[in-house]
N, C-alpha and C positions, 0 to 999 in steps of 0.2 A: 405633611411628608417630612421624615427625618434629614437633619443633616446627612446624615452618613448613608441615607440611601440613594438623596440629589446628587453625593460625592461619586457614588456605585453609577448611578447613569448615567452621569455627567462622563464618567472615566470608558464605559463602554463604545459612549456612542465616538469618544476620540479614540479608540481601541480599531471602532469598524473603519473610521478613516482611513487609521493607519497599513489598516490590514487591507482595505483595497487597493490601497497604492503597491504595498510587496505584492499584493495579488497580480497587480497587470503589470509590475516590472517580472515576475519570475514566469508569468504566462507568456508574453515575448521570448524568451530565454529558451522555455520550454518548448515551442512549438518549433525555434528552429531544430532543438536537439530530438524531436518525436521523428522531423523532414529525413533526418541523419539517418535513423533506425527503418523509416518506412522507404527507401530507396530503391525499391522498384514498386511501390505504390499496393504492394499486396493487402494491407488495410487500412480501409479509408474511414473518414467518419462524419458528420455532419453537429454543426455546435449554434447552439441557440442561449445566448444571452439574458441575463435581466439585472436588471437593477437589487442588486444586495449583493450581501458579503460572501455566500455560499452561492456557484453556480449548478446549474443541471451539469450532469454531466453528459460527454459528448455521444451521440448516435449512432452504433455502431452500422456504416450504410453497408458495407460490403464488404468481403475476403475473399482471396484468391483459396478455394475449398483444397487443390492439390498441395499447397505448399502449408495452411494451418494443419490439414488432418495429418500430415507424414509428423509435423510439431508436436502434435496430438501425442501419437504415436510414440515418437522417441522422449515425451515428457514423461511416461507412464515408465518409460522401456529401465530396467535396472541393467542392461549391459551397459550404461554411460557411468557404471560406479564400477572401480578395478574388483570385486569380489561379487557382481549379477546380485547385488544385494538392494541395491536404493536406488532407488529414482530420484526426480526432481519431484513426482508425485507425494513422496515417503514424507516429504516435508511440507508439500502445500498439498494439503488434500482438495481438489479442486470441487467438491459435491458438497464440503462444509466452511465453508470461510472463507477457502485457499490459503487459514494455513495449517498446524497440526495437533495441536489442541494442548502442545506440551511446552513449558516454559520455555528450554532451552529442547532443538533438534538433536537425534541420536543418527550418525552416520556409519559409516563400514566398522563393523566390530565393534560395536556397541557403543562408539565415541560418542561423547556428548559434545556437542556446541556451548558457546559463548555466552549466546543472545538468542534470544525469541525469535520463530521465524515471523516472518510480515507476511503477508496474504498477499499473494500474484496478482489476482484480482483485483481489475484496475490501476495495474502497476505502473502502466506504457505511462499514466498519464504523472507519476511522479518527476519532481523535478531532477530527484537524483536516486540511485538506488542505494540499498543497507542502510542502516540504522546510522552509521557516520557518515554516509554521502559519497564512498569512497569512488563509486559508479555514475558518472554523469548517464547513463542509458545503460536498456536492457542489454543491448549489444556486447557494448562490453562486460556487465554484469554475469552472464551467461557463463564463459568459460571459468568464473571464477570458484563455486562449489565442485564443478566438475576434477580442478586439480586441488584442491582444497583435501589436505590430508586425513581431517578430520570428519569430511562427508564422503566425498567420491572416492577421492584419491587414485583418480586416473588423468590418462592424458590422451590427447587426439590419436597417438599411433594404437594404442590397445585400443581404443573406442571404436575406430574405423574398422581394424583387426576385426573383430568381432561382428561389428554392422554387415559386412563386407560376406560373412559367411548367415547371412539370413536372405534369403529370396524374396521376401515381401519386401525387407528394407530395400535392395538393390534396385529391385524393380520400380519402388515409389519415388529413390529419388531418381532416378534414369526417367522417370516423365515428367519431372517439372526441372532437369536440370543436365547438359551434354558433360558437365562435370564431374556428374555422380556424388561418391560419400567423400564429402570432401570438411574440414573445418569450417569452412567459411556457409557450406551451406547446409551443416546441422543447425549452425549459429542463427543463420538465417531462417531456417521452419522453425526452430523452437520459438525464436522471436515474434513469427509473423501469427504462430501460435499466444504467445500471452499477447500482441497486441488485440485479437480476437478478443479475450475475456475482460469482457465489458458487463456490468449488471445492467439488468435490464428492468423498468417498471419499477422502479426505487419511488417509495409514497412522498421523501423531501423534494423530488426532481417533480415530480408531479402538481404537489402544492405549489415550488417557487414558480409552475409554468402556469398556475391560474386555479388551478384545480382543490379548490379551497378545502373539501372535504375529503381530500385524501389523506390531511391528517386529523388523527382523534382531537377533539375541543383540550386533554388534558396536553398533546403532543403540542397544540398549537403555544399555550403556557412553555411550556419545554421553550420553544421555539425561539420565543421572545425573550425568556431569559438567558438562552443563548446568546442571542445577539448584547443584550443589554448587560450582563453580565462581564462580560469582555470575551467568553468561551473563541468567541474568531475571530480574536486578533490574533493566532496560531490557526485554530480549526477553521480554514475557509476553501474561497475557490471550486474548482470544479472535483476535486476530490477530499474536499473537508479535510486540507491536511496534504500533508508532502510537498511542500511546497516552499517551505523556509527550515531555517533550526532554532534549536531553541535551547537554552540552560536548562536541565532538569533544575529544579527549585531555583527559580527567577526571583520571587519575592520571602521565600521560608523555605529552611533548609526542609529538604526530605529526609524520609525512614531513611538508618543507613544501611538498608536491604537494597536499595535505588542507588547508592552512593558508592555502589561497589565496581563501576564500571565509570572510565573518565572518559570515555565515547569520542569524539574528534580528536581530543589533544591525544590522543596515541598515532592520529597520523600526522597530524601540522606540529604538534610538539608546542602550540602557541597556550599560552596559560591561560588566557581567554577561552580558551574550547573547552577547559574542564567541563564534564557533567552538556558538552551541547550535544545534541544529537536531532538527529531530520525527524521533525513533529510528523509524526503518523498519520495518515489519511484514518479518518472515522467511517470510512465507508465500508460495512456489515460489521463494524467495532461488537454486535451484538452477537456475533456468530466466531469470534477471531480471538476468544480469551484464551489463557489466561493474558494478562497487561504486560505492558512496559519491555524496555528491552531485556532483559531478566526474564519474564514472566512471573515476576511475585507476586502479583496481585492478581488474582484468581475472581473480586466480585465485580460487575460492570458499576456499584455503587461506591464500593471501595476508592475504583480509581476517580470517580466523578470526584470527591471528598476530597480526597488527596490532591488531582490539579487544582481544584478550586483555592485551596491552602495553598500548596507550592507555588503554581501560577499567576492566580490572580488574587492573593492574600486573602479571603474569605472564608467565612465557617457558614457553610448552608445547611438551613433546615430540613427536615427531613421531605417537606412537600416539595422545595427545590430541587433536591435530590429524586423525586419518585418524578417530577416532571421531564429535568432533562433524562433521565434514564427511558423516560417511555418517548421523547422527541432521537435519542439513538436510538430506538430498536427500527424509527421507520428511515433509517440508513444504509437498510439491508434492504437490498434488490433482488430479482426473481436471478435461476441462474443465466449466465452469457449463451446466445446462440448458438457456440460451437460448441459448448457442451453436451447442447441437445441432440446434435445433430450424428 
């Protein structure tokens, strides 16, 4: 065995250390802020543990069906954009990824966005929302595309205005609420709506609960050089990701296609946050391209290459590359219950 490959696993397995320790300091953090969002208990979940760096994620047990579907409903509905043009759907397409298949989002009037949108899916269980963390929770994340010039460009009084003259709406929230349309409690369906979209039968949650052959023999290689590799000392936990930030090019600088956005340090203004931004949850990463906050990188092998370089200083071979590429495709889970329903 080479030095430098005793170096490579020597550095992962203090990689996985590392990374379960921020794992169960930011899971604490996280569960009181999920308590915040779930405050009259409309969805609950059930969570089963194991030993490694990547958990299952949690089981969706139950939802309150009147308060996700009206969520449902007004996530789809384009009267919450000032021109009946965009939904919160127009950007997470909830039946491929949950999110839109385009680098940067196009909002009212053909506006383009910033940044890539992130996939809803599975969001609740982020530790923070957007791409710079600017959202400790969906709750407050919620109304912020809503008045966002460049997507919705509306606000609660035109929103309601509007709601207010639909029959279906009035009547839906008139049964799960003596308040009616009110801000607080679109805020609240849409909410109790994404905390709903959970994937379901995901083949990594399956294998880390025992079930050996839910992944392919070459996913299992994947797997392992996932862990050994360093891949989760960022990618971990129970959504592979969302869960810390991280410098885009930690160890080598990146394309300066990646280098064109300074991600935190435009909110803290701390010169340390250049280039950090909230490490992305890998969960359906196969379904969720194009990459990166940008969306520059359009191949799921491209970006394998690129973090392995930037991140953890390595140039992987091309079997490297075709293993961990087929250990993400089984990242993608069937879709969430209320979808179906």
């Amino acid at each position: 065995m080479s030095t430098n490959y005793v170096v490579i696993v020597f550095s992962g397995l203090v990689a996985v250390f590392l990374s379960l320790m921020i794992q169960f300091y930011f899971f604490d953090g996280s569960r009181g802020r999920e308590a915040t969002v779930n405050n009259m208990e409309l969805v609950t979940y059930s969570t089963q543990w194991v030993d490694a760096a990547i958990q299952p994620l949690p089981r969706l047990e139950q939802y309150d069906v009147g308060w996700v579907q009206l969520g449902k409903a007004l996530f789809k509905s384009p009267l919450l954009s000032a021109d009946n043009t965009t939904s919160c759907a127009s950007c997470h397409d909830l039946y491929n990824g949950g999110d839109d298949g385009f680098p940067v989002s196009v909002g009212i009037n053909q506006q383009l966005g910033s940044r890539n949108a992130p996939s809803v899916i599975n969001a609740v269980f982020n530790f923070r929302q957007f791409w710079d963390g600017r959202s400790p929770d969906l709750t407050s994340q919620l109304p912020l595309p809503i008045h966002n010039p460049l997507e919705m460009a509306s606000n609660w009084s035109q929103v309601i205005a509007k709601l207010q003259q639909q029959p279906h709406f009035v009547s839906s929230f008139s049964a799960v609420s003596d308040e009616g349309i009110t801000p607080e409690n679109i805020t609240k369906a849409i909410v109790a709506f994404q905390m709903s979209l959970v994937s379901e039968n995901t083949p990594i949650d399956a294998y880390l609960l025992g079930e050996k052959n839910a992944l392919t023999a070459q996913q299992q290689r994947g797997y392992r050089k996932f862990v050994e590799l360093g891949c989760v000392t960022c990618h971990q936990g129970r959504n592979i990701g969302g869960n810390i930030y991280q410098k885009m090019g930690r160890l080598e600088r990146m394309p300066n296609e990646l280098l064109n956005d300074f991600g935190r340090y435009q909110l803290t203004r701390n010169e340390q946050d250049k280039f950090v931004f909230k490490v992305p949850s890998l969960r359906n990463v196969a379904n969720t391209g194009p990459y990166f906050h940008n969306g520059s990188v359009a191949s799921l092998s491209d970006a394998i290459k690129l973090m392995a370089r930037g991140q953890l200083g390595l140039e992987l071979n091309e079997e490297d590359i075709a293993d961990l590429e087929a250990l993400l495709q089984a990242f993608s889970g069937e879709l969430p219950r209320s979808l179906k329903e």
